[in-house]
Structures are given as structure tokens and as C-alpha cells.
C-alpha positions, -999 to 999 in steps of 0.1 A, spaced: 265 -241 34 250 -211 27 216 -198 35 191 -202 12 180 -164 -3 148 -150 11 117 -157 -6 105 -129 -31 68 -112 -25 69 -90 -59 92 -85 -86 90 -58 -110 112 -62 -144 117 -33 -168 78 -26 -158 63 5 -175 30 22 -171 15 44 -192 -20 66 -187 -32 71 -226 -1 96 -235 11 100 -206 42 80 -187 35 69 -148 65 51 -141 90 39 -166 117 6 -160 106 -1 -129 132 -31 -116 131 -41 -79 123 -65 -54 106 -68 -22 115 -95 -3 93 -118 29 94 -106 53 98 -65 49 77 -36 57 79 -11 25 65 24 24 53 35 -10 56 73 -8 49 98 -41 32 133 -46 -1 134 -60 -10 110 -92 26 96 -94 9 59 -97 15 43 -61 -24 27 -61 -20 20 -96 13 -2 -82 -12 -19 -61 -38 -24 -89 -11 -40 -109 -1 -60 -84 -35 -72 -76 -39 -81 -113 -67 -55 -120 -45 -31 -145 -17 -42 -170 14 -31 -180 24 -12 -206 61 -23 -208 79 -53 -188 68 -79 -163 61 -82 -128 59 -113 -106 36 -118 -74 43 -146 -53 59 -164 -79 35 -162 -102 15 -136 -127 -7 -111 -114 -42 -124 -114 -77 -112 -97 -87 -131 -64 -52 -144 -55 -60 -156 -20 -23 -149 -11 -30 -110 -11 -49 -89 16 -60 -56 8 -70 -28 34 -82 2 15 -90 39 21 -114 42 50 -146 53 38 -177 52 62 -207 28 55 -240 39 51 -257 37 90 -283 19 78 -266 -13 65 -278 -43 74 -244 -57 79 -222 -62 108 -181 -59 111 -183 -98 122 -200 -102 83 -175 -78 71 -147 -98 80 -165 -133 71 -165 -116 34 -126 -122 38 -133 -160 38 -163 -168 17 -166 -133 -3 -170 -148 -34 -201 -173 -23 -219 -145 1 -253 -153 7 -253 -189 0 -262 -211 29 -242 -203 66 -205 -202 72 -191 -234 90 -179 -240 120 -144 -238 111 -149 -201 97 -168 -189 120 -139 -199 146 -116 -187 120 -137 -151 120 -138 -151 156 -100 -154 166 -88 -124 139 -116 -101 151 -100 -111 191 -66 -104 174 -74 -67 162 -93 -63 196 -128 -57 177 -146 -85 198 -162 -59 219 -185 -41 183 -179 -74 162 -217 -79 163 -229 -41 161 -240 -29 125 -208 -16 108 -222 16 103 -225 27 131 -192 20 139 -161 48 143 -138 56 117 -111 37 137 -134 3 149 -144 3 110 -110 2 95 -97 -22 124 -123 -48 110 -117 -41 70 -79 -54 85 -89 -85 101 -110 -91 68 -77 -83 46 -57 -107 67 -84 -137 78 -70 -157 52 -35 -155 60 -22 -139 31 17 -135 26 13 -104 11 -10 -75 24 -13 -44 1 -24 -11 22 -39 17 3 -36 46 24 -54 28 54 -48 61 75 -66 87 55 -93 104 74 -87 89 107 -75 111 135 -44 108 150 -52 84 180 -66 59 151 -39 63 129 -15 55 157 -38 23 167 -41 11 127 -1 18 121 5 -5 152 -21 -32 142 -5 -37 108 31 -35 121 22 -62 150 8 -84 121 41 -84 100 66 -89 126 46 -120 138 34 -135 104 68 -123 87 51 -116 56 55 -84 36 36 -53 33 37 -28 12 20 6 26 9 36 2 9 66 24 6 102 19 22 107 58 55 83 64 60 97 97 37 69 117 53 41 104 90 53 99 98 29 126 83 0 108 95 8 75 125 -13 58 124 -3 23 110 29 8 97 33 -33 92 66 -38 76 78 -74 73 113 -89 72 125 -128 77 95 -141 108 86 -120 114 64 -89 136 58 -62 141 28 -39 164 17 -8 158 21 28 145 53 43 181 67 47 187 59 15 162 74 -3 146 104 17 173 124 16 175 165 0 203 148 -24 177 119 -39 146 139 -40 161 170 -53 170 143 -82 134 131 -89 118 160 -87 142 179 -110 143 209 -86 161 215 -52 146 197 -24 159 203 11 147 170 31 151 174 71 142 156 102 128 177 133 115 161 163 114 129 148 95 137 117 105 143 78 100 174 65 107 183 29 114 219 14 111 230 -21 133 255 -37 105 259 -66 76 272 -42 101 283 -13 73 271 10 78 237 34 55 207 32 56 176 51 53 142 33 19 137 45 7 162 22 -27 148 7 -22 129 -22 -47 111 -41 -51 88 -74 -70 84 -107 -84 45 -118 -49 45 -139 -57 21 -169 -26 9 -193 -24 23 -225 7 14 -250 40 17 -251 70 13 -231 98 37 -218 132 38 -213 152 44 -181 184 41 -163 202 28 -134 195 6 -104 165 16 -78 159 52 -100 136 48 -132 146 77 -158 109 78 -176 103 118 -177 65 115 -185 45 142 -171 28 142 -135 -9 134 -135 -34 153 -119 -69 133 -111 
């Protein structure tokens, strides 16, 4: 008898999004299956935190359908985690990473009577699992970089979500915190076996991690596994120009013929609130979207 397939996290169908008159991404069609680790990987405003907004039912579609854990995108699925961008707090908040992560449990009731026993057990044993017990109490703004992103993770995944979307979670930290955060998040999947789906404007620090890459550019998107897909070959495709894709010392760097300069995939890349407009596009093929809207600058 065979095996039952592999439950489904997201499922995109024909999906289009459009910014006003310009095209994001066009016939988007894939899959990402429990348990996986996908990197989503794109030059600057090519729509990968829109992907996530979509997914997390805060913008529509222009065009098409996508699932989310079997069901429509809706706000406040308790299914989905969310670590985002690291931003610092203000020092003088009165609030401390072990409130921070309580948010994760009772968010939408905060500030209505104390947290039960069962929570606060609950809040205790993720902030011991992403080794914050030692600041847990300490005001979160005067926290680290690193110590305040490790507790917006526990927060994202107190509630055991079988899906946790990651918003460029490594942006501004230094290298020994972006190692520590990459390894955090990786530990989590392969115990839980859930699915995560990583934006990222570096891929290097969690290339070992990563089974399945969606890469989006101009309006067009690629998606396999890293061997697949980030390769001189594929990119030159997407981006319409020859690309020259190579791997020294362990790392990916990518060359373009246009600008005859070299830039890593970590270049900085960040996105506009992308709200649907109307419309849908056409496209082509399996795993690479045709759409040849322009690129959008925030």
C-alpha cells in the first residue's frame, strides 16, 4: 500500500499580484510541502514579503487562489508563526522578552487579567528552548539585537504553529547572531517537522537547511531545490540578461553581464506595503511564472 502523500503547508494556483499597474508575480503554481525548509530569495521589490502578507491573509490576490493549511488565507490563523525584521525596542519600554513572548499566547486579550498557569509554564519552556531564560525577565529594550530576535522566535513559535513565516529575521544582526538565529530556526523545523518558509536577502547561512528555493524577479519566478534553481543558466533566464552564478568557499556568488560588476545574494533588498490592485497575468510553464511586469522600487 502506498504511502499516504505529504501534507501540503501552502498552495499557490495560477496566483497573480499586481501593485496598481504594475505586475509582482504572475501564475504563480507551486507547493510547499510539511515538513520542508524553503528559502524565498528575489532582488529588491520583487514581492517575497508580499508572499508572506498574502499568505498571512493581510493582502489579496489579483489573479488565482492560494491555500494555507488547507484552508483560505485569513488574519490570526493560530497555525502560522511570524518572526519579522529585527528592529530595536525603545529602552524605555515597560515590557519584558518573557511578556513579549506571552503576546504569542494571549496577544489578542493583552492586558486583561493574568496569564494562567498553564501559559505561563507554556512561556517558560519555549523561552528555556531558545536559551533566553537567562534575560527572559530584563526589559526587552535593553536587550541585544541577537537576545531580542531570539525572543520575537519563541513568541512566533509558542503556539506551535505548523507553519512559521520568517521575514528576513537576519537583517541587521551581526554575523555571530545571524549564525545563532539561522541555527535556532533550523533546530525548530527538523524537530517539529513543520515548514518554514525564510525570505532572505543572504542564502548563504542557511544553504544547509534549505530544501526548496522560490526565487522572484521582474515579474517572473523560479522554484526547485537550490541546485536547481541557483544556477547562471536559470537566473540568466529571470533576469533577462546573462548571469554567471558560482560557488567559492562555500558561498553563492552571482555575476551580471549588464553591470560587469559581482554581487553576492545577500545584497540588501527591501519591500513596499504591496496592496492588490486588478487584473490577472498570464505565464508559462511549471516552477517559472512568465508575467514580465516591471521591477518595483520602494
Amino acid at each position: 500500500m502506498a504511502e499516504p502523500d505529504p501534507p501540503v503547508s501552502v498552495r499557490f494556483s495560477n496566483a497573480t499580484l499586481d501593485y496598481h499597474d504594475r505586475r509582482v508575480w504572475s501564475d504563480l503554481s507551486l507547493e510547499f510541502q510539511e515538513p520542508s525548509f524553503v528559502a524565498i530569495l528575489g532582488p529588491n521589490g520583487s514581492g517575497k514579503t508580499s508572499l508572506l502578507r498574502v499568505i498571512l491573509g493581510l493582502t489579496p490576490l489579483s489573479g488565482g487562489t492560494v491555500e494555507v493549511l488547507g484552508e483560505a488565507p485569513r488574519r490570526g490563523n493560530p497555525g502560522i508563526g511570524y518572526v519579522p525584521q529585527h528592529q530595536s525596542f525603545d529602552q524605555d519600554l515597560p515590557l519584558r522578552g518573557r511578556d513579549l513572548v506571552q503576546l504569542g499566547i494571549d496577544g489578542h486579550r493583552w492586558g486583561i487579567g493574568r496569564p494562567s498557569a498553564a501559559a505561563r509554564r507554556q512561556v517558560s519552556e519555549v523561552i528555556e528552548a531558545v536559551e533566553a531564560t537567562a534575560y527572559a525577565d530584563a526589559p526587552i529594550g535593553r536587550l541585544s539585537g541577537g537576545e531580542q530576535q531570539r525572543l520575537r522566535i519563541a513568541q512566533a513559535i509558542v503556539g506551535d504553529p505548523r507553519l512559521l513565516l520568517c521575514d528576513e529575521p537576519l537583517a541587521s544582526l551581526d554575523l555571530h547572531h545571524q549564525q545563532e538565529i539561522t541555527d535556532l530556526i533550523g533546530g525548530w523545523q527538523k524537530r517539529t517537522g513543520r515548514t518554514v518558509l525564510f525570505v532572505t536577502h543572504d542564502v548563504n547561512p542557511i544553504l544547509s537547511m534549505v530544501d526548496r528555493v522560490l526565487f522572484v524577479v521582474n515579474g517572473r519566478w523560479a522554484a526547485g531545490t537550490p541546485d536547481e534553481v541557483l544556477t547562471s543558466e536559470r537566473m540568466s533566464d529571470l533576469y533577462g540578461s546573462h548571469v554567471d552564478v558560482m560557488r567559492v568557499h562555500g558561498r553563492i556568488l552571482v555575476v551580471s553581464e549588464s553591470t560587469g560588476s559581482g554581487f553576492e545574494i545577500e545584497e540588501p533588498h527591501h519591500l513596499p506595503e504591496i496592496h492588490a490592485g486588478g487584473g490577472s497575468g498570464g505565464g508559462s510553464g511549471p516552477g517559472s511564472g512568465s508575467g514580465a511586469g516591471p521591477r518595483i522600487e520602494p
